[in-house]
mmCIF file of the protein (N, C-alpha, C, O) and its ligand, coordinates in Angstrom:
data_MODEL
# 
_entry.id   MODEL 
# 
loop_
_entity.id 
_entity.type 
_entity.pdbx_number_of_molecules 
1 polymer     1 
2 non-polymer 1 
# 
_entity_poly.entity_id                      1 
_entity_poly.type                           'polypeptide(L)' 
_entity_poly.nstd_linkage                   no 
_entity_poly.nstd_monomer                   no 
_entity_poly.pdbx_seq_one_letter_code       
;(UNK)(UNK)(UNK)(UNK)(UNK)(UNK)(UNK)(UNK)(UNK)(UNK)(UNK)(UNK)(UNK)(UNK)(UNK)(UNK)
(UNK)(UNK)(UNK)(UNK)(UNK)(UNK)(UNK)(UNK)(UNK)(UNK)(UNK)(UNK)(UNK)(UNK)(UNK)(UNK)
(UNK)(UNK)(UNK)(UNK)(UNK)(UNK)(UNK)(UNK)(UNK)(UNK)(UNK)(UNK)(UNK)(UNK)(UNK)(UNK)
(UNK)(UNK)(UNK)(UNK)
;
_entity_poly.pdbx_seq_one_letter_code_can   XXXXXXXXXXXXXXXXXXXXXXXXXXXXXXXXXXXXXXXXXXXXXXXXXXXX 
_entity_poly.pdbx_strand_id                 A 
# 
loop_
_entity_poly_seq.entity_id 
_entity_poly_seq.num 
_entity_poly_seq.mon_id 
_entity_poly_seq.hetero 
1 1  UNK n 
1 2  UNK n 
1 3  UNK n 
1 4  UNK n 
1 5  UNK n 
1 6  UNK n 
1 7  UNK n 
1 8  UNK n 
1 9  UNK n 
1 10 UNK n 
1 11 UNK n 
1 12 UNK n 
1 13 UNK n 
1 14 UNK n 
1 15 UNK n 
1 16 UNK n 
1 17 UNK n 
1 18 UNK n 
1 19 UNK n 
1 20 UNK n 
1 21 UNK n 
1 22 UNK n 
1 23 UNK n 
1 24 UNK n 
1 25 UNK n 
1 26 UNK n 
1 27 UNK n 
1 28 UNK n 
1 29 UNK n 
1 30 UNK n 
1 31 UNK n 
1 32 UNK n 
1 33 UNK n 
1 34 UNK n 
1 35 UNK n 
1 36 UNK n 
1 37 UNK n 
1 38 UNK n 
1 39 UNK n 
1 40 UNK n 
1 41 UNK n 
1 42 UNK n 
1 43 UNK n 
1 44 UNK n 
1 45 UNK n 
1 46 UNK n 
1 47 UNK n 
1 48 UNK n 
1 49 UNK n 
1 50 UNK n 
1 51 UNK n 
1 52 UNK n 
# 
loop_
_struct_asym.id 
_struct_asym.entity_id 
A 1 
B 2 
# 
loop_
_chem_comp.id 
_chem_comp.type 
_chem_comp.mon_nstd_flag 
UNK 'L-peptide linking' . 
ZN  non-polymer         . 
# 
_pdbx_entity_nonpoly.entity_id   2 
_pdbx_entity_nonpoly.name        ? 
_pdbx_entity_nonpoly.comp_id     ZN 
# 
_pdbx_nonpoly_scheme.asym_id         B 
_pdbx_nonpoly_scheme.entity_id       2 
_pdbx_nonpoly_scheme.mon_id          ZN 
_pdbx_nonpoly_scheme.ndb_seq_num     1 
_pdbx_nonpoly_scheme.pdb_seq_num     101 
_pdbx_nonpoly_scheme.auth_seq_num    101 
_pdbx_nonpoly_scheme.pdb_mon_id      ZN 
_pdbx_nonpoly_scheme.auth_mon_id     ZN 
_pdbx_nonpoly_scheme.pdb_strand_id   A 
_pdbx_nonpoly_scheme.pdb_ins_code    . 
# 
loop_
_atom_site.group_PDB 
_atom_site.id 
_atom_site.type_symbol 
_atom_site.label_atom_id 
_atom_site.label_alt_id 
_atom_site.label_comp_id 
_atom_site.label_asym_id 
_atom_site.label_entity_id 
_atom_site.label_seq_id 
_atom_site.pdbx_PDB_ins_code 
_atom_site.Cartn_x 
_atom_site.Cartn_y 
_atom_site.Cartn_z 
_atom_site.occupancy 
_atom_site.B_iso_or_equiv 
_atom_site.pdbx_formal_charge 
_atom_site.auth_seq_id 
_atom_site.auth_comp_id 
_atom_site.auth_asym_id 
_atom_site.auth_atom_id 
_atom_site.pdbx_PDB_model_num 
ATOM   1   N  N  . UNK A 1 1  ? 123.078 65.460 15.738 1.00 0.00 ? 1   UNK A N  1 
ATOM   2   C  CA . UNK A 1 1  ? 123.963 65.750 16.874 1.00 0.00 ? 1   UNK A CA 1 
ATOM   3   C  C  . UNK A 1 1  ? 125.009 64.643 17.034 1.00 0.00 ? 1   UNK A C  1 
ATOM   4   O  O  . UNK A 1 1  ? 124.700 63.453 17.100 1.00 0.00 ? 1   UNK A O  1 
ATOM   5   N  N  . UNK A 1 2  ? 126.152 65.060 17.086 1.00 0.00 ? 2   UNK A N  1 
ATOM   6   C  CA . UNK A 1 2  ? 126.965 63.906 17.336 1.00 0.00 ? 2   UNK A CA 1 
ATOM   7   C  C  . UNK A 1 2  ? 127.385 63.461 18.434 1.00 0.00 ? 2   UNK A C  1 
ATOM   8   O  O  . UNK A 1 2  ? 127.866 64.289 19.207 1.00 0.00 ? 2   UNK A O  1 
ATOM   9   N  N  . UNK A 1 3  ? 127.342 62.152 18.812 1.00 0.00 ? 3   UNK A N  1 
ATOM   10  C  CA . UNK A 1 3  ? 127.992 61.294 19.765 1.00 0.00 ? 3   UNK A CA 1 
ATOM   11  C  C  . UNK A 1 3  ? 128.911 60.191 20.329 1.00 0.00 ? 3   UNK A C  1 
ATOM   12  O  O  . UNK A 1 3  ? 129.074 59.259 19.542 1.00 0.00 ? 3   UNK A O  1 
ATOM   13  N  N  . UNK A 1 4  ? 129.268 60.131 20.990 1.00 0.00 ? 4   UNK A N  1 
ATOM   14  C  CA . UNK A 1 4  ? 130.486 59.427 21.606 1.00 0.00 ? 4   UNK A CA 1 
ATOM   15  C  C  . UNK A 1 4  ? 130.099 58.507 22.759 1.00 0.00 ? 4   UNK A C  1 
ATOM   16  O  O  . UNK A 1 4  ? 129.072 58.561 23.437 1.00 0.00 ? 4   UNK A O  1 
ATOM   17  N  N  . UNK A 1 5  ? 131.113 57.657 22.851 1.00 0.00 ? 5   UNK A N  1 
ATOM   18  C  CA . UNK A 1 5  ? 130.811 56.379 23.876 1.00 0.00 ? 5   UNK A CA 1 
ATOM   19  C  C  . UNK A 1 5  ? 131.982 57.053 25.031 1.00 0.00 ? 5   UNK A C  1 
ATOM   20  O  O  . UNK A 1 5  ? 133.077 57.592 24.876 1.00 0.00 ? 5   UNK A O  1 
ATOM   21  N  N  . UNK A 1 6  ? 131.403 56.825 25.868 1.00 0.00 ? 6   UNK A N  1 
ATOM   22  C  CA . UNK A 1 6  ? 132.325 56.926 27.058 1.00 0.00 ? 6   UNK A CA 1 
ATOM   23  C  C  . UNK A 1 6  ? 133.988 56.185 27.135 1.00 0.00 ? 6   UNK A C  1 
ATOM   24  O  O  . UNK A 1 6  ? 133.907 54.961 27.244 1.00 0.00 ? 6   UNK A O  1 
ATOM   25  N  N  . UNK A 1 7  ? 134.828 56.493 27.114 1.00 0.00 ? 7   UNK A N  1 
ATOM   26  C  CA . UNK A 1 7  ? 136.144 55.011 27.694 1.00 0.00 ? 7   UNK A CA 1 
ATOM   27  C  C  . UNK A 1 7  ? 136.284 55.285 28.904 1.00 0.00 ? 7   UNK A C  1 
ATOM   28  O  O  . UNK A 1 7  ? 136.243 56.387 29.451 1.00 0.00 ? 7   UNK A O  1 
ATOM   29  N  N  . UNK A 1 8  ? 136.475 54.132 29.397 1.00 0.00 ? 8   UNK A N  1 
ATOM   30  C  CA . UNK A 1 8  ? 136.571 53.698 30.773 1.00 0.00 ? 8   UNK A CA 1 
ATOM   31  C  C  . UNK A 1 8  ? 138.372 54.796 31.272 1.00 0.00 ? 8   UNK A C  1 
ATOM   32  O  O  . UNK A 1 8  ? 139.367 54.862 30.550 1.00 0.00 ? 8   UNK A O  1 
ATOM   33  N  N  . UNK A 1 9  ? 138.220 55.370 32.462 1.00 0.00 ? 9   UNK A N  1 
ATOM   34  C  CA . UNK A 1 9  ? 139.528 56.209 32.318 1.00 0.00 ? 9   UNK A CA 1 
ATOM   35  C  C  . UNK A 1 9  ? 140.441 54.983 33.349 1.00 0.00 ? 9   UNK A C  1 
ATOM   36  O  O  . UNK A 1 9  ? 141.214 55.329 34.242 1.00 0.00 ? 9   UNK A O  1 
ATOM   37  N  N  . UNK A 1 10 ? 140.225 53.925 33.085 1.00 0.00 ? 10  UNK A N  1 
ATOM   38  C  CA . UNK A 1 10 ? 141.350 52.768 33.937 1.00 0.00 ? 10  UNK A CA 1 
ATOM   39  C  C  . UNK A 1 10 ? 141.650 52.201 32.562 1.00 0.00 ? 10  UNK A C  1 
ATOM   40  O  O  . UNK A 1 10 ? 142.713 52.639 32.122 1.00 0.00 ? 10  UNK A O  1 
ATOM   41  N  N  . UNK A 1 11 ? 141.067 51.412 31.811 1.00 0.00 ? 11  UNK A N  1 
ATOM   42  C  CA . UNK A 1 11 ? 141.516 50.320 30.857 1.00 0.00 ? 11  UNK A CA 1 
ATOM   43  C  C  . UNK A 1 11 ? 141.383 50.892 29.631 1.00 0.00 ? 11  UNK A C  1 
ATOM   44  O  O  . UNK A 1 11 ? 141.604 50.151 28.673 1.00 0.00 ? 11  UNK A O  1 
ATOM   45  N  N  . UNK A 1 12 ? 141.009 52.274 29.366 1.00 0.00 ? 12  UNK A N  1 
ATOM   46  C  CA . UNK A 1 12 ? 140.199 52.360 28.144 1.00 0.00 ? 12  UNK A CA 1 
ATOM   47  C  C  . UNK A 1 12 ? 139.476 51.804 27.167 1.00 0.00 ? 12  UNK A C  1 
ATOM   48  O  O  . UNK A 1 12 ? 139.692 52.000 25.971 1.00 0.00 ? 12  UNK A O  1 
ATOM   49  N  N  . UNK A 1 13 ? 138.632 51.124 27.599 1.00 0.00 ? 13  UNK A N  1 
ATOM   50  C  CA . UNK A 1 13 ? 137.452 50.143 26.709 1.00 0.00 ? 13  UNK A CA 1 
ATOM   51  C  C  . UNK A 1 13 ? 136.397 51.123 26.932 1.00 0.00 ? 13  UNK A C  1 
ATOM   52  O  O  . UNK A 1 13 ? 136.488 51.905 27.879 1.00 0.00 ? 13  UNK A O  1 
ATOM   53  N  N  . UNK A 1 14 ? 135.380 51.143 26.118 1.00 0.00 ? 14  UNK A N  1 
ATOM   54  C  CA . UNK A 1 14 ? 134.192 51.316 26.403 1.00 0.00 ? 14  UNK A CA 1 
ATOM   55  C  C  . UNK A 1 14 ? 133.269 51.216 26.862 1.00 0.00 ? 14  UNK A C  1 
ATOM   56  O  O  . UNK A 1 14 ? 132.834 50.065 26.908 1.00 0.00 ? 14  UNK A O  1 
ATOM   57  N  N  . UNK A 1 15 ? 132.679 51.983 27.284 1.00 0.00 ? 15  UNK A N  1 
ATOM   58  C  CA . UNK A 1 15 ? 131.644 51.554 28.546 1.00 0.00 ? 15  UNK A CA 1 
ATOM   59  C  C  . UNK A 1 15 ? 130.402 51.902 27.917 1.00 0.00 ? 15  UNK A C  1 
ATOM   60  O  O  . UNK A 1 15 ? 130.322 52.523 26.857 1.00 0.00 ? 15  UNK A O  1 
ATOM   61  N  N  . UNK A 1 16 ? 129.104 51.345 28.832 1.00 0.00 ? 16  UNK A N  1 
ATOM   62  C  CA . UNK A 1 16 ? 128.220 51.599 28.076 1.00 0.00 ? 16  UNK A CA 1 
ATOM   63  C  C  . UNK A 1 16 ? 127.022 52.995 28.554 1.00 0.00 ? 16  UNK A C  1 
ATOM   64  O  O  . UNK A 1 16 ? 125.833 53.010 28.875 1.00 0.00 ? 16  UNK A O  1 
ATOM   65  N  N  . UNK A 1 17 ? 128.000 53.966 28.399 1.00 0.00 ? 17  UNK A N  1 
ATOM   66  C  CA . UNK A 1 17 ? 127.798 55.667 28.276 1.00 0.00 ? 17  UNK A CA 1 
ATOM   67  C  C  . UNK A 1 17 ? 127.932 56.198 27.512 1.00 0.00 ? 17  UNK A C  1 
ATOM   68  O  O  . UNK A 1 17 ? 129.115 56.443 27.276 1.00 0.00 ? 17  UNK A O  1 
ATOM   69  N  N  . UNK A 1 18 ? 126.988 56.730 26.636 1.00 0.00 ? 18  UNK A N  1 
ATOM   70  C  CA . UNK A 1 18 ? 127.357 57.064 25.540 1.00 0.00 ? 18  UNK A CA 1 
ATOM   71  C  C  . UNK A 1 18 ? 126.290 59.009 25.808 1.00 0.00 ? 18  UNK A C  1 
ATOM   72  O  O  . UNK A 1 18 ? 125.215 59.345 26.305 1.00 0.00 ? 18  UNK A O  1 
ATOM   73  N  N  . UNK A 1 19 ? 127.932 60.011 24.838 1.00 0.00 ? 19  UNK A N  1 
ATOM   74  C  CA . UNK A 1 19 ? 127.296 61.496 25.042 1.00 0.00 ? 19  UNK A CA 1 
ATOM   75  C  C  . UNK A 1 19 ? 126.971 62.032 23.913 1.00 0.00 ? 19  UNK A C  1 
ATOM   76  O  O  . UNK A 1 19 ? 127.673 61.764 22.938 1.00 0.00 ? 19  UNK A O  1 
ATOM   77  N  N  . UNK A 1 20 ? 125.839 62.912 23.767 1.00 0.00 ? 20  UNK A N  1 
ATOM   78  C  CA . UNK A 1 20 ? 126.443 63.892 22.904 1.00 0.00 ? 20  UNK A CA 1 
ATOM   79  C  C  . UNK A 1 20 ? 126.563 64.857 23.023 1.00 0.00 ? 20  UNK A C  1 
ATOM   80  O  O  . UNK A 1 20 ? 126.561 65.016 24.243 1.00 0.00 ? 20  UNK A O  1 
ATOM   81  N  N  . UNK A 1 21 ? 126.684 65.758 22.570 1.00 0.00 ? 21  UNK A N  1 
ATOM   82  C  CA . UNK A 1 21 ? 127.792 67.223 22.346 1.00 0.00 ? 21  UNK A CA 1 
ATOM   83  C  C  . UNK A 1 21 ? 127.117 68.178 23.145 1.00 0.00 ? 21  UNK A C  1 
ATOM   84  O  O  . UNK A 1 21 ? 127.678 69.268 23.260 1.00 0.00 ? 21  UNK A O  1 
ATOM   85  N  N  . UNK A 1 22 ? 126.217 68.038 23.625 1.00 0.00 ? 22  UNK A N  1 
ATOM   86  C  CA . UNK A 1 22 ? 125.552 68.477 24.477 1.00 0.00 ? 22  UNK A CA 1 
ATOM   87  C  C  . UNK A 1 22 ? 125.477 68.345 26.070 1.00 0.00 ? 22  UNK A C  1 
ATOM   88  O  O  . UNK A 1 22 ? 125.200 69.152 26.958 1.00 0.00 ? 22  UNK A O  1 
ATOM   89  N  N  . UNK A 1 23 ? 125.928 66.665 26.062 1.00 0.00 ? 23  UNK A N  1 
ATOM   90  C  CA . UNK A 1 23 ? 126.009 66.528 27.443 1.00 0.00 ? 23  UNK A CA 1 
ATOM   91  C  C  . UNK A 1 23 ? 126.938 66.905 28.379 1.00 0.00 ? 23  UNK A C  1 
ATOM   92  O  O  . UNK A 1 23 ? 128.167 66.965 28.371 1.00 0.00 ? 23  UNK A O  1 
ATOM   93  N  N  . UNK A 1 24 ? 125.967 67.179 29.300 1.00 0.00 ? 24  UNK A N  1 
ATOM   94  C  CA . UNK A 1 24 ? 127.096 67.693 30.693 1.00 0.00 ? 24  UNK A CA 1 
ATOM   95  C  C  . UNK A 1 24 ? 126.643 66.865 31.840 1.00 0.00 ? 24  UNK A C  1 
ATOM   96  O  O  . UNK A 1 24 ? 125.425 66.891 32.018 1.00 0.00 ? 24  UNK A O  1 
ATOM   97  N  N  . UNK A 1 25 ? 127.480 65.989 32.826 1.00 0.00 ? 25  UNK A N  1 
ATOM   98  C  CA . UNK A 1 25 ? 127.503 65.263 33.924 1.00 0.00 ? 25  UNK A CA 1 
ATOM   99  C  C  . UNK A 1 25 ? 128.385 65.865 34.657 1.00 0.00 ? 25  UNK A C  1 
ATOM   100 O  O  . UNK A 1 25 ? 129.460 66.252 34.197 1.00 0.00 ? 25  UNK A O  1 
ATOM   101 N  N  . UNK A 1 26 ? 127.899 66.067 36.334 1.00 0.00 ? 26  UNK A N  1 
ATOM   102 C  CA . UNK A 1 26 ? 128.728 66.238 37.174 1.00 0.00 ? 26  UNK A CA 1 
ATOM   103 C  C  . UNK A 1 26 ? 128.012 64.775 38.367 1.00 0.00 ? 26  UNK A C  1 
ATOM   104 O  O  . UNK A 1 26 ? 126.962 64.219 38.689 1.00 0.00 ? 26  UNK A O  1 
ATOM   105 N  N  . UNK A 1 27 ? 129.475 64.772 38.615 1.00 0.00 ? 27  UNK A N  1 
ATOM   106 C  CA . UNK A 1 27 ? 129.545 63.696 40.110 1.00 0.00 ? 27  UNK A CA 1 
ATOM   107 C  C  . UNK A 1 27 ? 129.159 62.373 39.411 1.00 0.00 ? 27  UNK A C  1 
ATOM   108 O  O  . UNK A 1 27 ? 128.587 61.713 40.278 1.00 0.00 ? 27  UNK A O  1 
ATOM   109 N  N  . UNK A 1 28 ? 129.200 61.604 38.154 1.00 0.00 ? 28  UNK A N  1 
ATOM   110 C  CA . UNK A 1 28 ? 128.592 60.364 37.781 1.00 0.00 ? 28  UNK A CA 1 
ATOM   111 C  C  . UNK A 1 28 ? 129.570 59.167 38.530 1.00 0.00 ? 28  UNK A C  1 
ATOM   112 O  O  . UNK A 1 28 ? 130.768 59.409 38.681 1.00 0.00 ? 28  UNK A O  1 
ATOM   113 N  N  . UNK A 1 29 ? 129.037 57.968 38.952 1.00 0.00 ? 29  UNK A N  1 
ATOM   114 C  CA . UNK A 1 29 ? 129.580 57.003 39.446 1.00 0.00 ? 29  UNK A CA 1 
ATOM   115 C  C  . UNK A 1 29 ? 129.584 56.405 37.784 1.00 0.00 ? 29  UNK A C  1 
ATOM   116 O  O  . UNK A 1 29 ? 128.484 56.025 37.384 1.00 0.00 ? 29  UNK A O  1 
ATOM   117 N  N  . UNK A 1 30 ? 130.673 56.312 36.876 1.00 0.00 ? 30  UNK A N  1 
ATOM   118 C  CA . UNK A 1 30 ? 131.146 55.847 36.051 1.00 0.00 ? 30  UNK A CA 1 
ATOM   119 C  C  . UNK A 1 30 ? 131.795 54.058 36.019 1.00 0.00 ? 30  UNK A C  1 
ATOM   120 O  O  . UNK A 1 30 ? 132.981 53.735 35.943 1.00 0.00 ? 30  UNK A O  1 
ATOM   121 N  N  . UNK A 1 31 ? 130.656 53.179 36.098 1.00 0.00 ? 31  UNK A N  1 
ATOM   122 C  CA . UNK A 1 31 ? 131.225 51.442 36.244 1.00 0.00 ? 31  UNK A CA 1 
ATOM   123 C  C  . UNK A 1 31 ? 131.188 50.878 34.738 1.00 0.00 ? 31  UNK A C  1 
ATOM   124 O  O  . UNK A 1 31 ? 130.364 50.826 33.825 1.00 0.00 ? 31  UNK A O  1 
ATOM   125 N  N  . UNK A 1 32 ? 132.972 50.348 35.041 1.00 0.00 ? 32  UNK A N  1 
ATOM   126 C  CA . UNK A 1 32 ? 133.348 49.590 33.542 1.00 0.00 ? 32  UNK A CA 1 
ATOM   127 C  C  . UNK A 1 32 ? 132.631 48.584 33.737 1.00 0.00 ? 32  UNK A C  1 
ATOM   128 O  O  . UNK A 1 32 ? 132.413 48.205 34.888 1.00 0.00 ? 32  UNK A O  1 
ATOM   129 N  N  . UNK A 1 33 ? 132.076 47.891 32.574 1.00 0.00 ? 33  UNK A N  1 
ATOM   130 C  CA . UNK A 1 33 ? 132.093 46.234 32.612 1.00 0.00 ? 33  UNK A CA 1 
ATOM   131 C  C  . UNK A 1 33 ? 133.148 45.788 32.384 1.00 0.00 ? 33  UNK A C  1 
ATOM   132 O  O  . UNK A 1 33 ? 133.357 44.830 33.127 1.00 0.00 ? 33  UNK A O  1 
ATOM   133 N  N  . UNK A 1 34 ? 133.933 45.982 31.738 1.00 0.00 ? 34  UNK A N  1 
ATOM   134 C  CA . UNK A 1 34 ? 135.393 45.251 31.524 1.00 0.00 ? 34  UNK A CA 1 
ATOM   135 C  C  . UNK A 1 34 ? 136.313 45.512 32.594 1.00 0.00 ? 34  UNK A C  1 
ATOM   136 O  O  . UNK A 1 34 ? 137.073 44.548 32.498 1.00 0.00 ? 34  UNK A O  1 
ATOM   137 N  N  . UNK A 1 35 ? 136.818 46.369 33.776 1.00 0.00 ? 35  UNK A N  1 
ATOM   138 C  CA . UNK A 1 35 ? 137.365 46.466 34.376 1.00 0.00 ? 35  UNK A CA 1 
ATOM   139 C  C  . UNK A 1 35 ? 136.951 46.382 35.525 1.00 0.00 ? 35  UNK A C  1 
ATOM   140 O  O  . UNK A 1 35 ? 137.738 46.249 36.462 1.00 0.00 ? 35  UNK A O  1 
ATOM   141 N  N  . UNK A 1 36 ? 135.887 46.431 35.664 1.00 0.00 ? 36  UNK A N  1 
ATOM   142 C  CA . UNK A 1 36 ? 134.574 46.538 36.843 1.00 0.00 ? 36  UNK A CA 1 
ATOM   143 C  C  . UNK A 1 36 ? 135.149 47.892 37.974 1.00 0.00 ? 36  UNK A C  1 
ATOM   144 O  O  . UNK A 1 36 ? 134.927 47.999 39.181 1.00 0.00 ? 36  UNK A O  1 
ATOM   145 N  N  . UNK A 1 37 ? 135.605 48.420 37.449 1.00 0.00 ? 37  UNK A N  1 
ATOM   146 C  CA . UNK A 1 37 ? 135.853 49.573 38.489 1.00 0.00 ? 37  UNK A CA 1 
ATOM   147 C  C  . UNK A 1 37 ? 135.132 50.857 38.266 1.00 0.00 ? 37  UNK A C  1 
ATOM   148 O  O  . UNK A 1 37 ? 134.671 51.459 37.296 1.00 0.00 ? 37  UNK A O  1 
ATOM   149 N  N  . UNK A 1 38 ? 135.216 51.024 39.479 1.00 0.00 ? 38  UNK A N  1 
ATOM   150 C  CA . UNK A 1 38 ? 133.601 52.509 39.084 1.00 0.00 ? 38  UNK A CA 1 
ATOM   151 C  C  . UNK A 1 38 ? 134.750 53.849 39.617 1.00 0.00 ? 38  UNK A C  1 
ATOM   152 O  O  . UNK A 1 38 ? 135.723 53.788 40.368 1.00 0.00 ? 38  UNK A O  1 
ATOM   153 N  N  . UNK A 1 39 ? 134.059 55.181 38.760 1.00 0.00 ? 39  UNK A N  1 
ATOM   154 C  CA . UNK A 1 39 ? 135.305 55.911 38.259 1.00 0.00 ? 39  UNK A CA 1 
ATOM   155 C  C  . UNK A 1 39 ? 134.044 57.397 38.806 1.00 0.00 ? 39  UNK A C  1 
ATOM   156 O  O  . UNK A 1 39 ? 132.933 57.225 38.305 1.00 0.00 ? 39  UNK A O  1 
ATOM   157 N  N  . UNK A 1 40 ? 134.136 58.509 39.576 1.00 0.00 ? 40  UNK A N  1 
ATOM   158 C  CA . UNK A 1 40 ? 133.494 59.219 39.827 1.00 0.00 ? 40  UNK A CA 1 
ATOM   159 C  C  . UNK A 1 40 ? 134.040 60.505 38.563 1.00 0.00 ? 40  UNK A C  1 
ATOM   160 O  O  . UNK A 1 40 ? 135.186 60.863 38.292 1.00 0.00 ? 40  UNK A O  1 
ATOM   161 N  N  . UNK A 1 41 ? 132.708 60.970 37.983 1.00 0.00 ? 41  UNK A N  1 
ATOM   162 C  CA . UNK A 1 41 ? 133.386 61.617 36.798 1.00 0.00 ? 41  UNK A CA 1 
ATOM   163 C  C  . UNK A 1 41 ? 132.669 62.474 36.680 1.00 0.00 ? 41  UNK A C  1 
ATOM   164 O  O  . UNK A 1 41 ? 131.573 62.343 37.226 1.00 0.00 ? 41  UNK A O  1 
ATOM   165 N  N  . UNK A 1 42 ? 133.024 64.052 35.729 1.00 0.00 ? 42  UNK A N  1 
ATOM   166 C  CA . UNK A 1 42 ? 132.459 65.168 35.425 1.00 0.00 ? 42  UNK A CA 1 
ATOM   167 C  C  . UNK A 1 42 ? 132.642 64.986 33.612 1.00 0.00 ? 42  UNK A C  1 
ATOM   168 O  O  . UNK A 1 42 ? 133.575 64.550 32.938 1.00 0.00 ? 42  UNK A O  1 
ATOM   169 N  N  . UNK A 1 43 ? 131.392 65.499 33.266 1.00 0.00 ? 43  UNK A N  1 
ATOM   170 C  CA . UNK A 1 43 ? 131.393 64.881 31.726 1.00 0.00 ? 43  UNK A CA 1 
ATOM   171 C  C  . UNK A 1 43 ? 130.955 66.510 30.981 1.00 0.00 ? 43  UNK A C  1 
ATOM   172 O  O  . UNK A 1 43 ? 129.793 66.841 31.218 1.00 0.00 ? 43  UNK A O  1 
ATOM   173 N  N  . UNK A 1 44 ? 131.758 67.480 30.153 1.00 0.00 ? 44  UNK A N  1 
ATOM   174 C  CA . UNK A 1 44 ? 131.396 68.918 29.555 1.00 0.00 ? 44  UNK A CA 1 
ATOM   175 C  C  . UNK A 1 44 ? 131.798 69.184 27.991 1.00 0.00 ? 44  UNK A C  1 
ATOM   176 O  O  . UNK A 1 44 ? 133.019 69.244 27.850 1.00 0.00 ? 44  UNK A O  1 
ATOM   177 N  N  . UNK A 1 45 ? 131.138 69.336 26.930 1.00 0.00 ? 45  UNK A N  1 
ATOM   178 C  CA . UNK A 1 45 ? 131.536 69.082 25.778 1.00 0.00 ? 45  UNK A CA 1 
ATOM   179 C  C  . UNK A 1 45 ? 132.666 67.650 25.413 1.00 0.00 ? 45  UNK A C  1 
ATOM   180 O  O  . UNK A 1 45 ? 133.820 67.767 25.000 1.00 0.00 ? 45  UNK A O  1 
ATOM   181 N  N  . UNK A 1 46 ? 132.124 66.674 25.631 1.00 0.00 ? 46  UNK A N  1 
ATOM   182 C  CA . UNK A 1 46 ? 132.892 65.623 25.455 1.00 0.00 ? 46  UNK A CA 1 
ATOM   183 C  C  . UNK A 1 46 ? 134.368 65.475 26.026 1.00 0.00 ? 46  UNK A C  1 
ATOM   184 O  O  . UNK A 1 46 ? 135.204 64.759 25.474 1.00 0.00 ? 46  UNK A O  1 
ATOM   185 N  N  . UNK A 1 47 ? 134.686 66.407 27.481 1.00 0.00 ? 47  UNK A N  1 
ATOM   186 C  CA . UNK A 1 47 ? 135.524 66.184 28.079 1.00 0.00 ? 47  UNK A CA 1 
ATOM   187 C  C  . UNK A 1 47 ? 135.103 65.728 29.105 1.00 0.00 ? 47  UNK A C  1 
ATOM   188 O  O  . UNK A 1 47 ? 134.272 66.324 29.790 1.00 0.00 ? 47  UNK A O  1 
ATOM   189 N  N  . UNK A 1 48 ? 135.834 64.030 29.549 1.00 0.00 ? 48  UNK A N  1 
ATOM   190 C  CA . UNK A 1 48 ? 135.889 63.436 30.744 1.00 0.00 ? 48  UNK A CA 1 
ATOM   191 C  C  . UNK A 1 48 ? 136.731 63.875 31.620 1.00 0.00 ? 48  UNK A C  1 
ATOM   192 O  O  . UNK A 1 48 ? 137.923 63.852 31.313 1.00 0.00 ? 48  UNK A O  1 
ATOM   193 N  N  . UNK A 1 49 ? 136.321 64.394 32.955 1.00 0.00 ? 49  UNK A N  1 
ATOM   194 C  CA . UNK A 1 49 ? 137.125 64.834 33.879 1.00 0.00 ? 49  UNK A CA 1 
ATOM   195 C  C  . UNK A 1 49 ? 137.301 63.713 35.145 1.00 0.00 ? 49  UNK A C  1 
ATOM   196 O  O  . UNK A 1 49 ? 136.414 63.786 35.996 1.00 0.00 ? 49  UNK A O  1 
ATOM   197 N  N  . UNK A 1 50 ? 138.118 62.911 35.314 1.00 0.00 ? 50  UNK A N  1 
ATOM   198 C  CA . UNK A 1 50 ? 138.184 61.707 36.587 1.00 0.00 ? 50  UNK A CA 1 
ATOM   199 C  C  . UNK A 1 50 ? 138.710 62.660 37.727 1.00 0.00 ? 50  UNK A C  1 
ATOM   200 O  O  . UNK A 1 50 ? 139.785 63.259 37.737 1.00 0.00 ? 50  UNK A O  1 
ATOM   201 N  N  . UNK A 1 51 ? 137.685 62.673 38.718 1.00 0.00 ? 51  UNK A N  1 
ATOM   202 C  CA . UNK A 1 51 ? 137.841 63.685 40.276 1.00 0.00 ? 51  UNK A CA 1 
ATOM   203 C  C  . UNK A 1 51 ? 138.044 62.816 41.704 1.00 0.00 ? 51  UNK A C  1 
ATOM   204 O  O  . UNK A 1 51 ? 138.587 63.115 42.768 1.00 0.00 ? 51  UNK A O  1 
ATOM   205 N  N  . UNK A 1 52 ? 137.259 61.431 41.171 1.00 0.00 ? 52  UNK A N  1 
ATOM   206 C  CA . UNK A 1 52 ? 137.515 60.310 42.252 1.00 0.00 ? 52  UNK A CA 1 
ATOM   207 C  C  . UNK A 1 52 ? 137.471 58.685 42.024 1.00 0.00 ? 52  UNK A C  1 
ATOM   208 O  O  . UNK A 1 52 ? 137.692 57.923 42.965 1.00 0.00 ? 52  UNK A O  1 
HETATM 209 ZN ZN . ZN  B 2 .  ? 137.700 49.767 32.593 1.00 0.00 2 101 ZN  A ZN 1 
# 
């Protein structure tokens, strides 16, 4: 199954979320370490959706 690391949708670095092709998230409090900002997110076939 393949997978992917999350990027942060402020700085685009990586965060340490990682999906695979399978995953689906709704409502996640999404926190960079590199930017330290937390990003409320919907996650559906490897599309990040930023809602808040
Ligand atoms: Zn960031």
């Amino acid at each position: 199954m393949e997978r992917k690391w999350v990027m942060c949708p402020v700085c685009h670095n990586k965060t340490r979320l990682q999906l695979r092709e399978d995953t689906v998230i709704n409502n996640l409090m999404l926190y960079c370490p590199k930017c330290r900002q937390e990003k409320l997110i919907n996650v559906k076939e490897f599309r990040v959706e930023v809602i808040g």
